[in-house]
Each structure stands twice: as structure tokens, then as C-alpha cells.
C-alpha positions in Angstrom: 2.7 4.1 -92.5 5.8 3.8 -90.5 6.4 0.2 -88.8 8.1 0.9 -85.5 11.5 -0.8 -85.3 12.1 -2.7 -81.7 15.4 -2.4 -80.4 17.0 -2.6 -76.9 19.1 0.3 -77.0 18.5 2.2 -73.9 20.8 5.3 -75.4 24.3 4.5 -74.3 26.3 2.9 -76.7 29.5 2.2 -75.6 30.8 0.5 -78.8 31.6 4.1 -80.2 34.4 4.6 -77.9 36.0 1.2 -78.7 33.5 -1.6 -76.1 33.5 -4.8 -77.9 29.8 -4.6 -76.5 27.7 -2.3 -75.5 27.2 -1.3 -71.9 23.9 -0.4 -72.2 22.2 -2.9 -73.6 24.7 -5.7 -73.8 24.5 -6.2 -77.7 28.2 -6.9 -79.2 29.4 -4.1 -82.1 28.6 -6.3 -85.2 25.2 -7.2 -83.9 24.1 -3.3 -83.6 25.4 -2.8 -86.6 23.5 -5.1 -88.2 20.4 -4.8 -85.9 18.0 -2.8 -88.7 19.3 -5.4 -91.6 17.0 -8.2 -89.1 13.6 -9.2 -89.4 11.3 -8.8 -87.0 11.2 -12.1 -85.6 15.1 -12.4 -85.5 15.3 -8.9 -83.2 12.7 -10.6 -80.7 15.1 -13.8 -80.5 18.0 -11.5 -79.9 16.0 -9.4 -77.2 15.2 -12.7 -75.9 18.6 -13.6 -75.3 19.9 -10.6 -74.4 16.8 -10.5 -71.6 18.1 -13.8 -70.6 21.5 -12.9 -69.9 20.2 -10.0 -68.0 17.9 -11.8 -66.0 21.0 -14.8 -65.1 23.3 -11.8 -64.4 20.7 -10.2 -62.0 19.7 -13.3 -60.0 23.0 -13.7 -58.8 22.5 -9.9 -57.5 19.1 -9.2 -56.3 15.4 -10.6 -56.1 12.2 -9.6 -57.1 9.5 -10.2 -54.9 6.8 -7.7 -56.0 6.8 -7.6 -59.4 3.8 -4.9 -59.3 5.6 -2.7 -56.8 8.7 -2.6 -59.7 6.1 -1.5 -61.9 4.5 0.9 -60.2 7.4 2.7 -59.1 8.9 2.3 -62.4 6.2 4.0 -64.2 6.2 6.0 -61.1 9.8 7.2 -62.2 9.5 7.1 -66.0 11.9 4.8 -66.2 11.6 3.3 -69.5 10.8 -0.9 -70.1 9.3 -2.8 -72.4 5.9 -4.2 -71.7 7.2 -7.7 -71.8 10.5 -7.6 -70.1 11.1 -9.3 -67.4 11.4 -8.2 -64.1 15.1 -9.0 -63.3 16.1 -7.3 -66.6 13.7 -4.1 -65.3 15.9 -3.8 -62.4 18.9 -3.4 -64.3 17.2 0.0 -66.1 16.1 1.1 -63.3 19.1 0.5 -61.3 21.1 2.5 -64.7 18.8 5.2 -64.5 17.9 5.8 -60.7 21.5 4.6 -58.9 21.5 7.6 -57.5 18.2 8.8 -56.5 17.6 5.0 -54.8 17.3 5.0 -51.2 15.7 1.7 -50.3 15.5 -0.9 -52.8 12.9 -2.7 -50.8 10.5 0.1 -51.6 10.8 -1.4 -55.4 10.0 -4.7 -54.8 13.4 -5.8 -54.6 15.9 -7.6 -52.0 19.4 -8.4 -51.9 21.3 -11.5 -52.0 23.7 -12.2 -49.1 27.1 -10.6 -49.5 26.1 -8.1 -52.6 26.6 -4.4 -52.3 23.8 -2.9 -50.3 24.2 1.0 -51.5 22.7 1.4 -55.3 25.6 3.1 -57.2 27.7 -0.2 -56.0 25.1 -2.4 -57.3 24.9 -1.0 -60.1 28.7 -1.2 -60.6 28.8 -4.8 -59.4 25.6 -5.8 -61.9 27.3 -3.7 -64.8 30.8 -5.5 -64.9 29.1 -9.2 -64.6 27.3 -8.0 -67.6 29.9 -6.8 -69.7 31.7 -10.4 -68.7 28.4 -12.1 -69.8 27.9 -9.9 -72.9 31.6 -10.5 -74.2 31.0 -14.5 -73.7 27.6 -14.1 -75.2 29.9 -12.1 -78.3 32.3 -15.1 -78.4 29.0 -17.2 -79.7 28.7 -15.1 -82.8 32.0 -16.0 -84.0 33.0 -19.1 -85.8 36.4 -19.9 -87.5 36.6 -19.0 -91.2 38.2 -21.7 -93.8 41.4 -19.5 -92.6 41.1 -20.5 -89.1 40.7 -16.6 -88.6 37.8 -15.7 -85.7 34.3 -14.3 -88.1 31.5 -13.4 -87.7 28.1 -15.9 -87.9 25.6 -15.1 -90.8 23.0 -12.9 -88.7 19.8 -14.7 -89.7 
């Protein structure tokens, strides 16, 4: 029997046309390269991280005050999420996915911060950028100096 294999990738890997890490799901190049060489429990720790940064990134964005309305209108949508992602990192799919078909993002259970971009394809753009800063500082972890003093890469667990 076939074991499926988790993995974040939403289907829009930007690491083949030369992103340090990947737009989509925020993983750097060596780690999706590596991603089917780790165990199961190492890929959860990585989602977990990767959720994490999502979630920090987001809350500096938007709010989510209906959890169940996201949900709903995800599912709605078929907008594609994991059963245990959180809600902050849902938004970001949806907000990749529906950008622009959005009209009123209080009709997903979500508000704005003060002084963010109020039209969808703008958040989007605004959310997107702060994670790619994020993703490439999150990258910077995963490197360690070799007895060189050259930049390589950490043993994946």
C-alpha cells in the first residue's frame, strides 16, 4: 500500500526559475530538494515552522475572526488546506488562489489591520513580499559555516 507523502507545496515552485525560496510555499531550494529524503515526523516540524512563519507574516496583515466562516467559504471555493492548518496560514491560500474573485474579505471571516491594502490582489502582493523576506531569513537558519568558513548547509534531520 502506498503511504501518502505530506508536503506543503501548493504547485508553484518558484525555485526553478532561480528563488532562493519558494513563493508558494515558503520552503528554501535545498529543503525541497531534500523534502522526500525526511521522515515523517521531521516534514511535520518543518510544516510547523513554515505554518508559523505564515501565521507571524499574516498577523501583521489581517485578522481572523470567524474561523468557521474561513472554512466554510473555503471549502465553499475548493480552495485547498490542510485539516490542521491554521487559520492565518489559510488566508494566505485563499488569498493566492481567490485575489481576484474576492470582493469582501469580511464575508470570509476576515478583517484588516489599520493601514494595509484594502483591495485583495494588493494584499496579496503586500503578504507575498513579507513572506519571501521571512522565508529567506527563515533560509539563513539552515546554513552554518563549514571548517572553511564557507556558508553550508545544516544536516536535514
Amino acid at each position: 500500500m502506498t503511504q501518502v507523502v505530506v508536503s506543503p507545496c501548493v504547485g508553484l515552485c518558484s525555485t526553478t526559475v532561480g528563488d532562493n525560496v519558494c513563493r508558494g510555499c515558503q520552503r528554501h531550494d535545498q529543503e525541497i530538494l531534500r523534502w522526500f529524503s525526511l521522515d515523517g515526523e521531521e516534514r511535520e516540524r518543518r510544516i510547523g515552522e513554515l505554518d508559523a512563519l505564515r501565521i507571524e507574516v499574516a498577523a501583521n496583515f489581517v485578522e481572523v475572526i470567524d474561523e468557521d466562516l474561513l472554512e466554510r467559504q473555503m471549502r465553499r471555493h475548493r480552495v485547498r488546506f490542510r485539516s490542521s492548518q491554521p487559520a492565518a496560514s489559510r488566508v494566505i491560500e485563499l488569498l493566492r488562489v481567490g485575489r481576484d474573485r474576492i470582493g469582501d474579505l469580511a464575508a470570509y471571516g476576515i478583517v484588516l489591520r489599520p493601514g494595509v491594502p484594502d483591495q485583495p490582489q494588493q494584499l496579496y502582493a503586500a503578504i507575498s513580499q513579507a513572506l519571501q523576506q521571512a522565508g529567506e531569513e527563515r533560509r539563513t537558519l539552515h546554513l552554518e559555516s563549514g571548517p572553511d568558513g564557507a556558508q553550508q548547509w545544516k544536516p536535514l534531520s
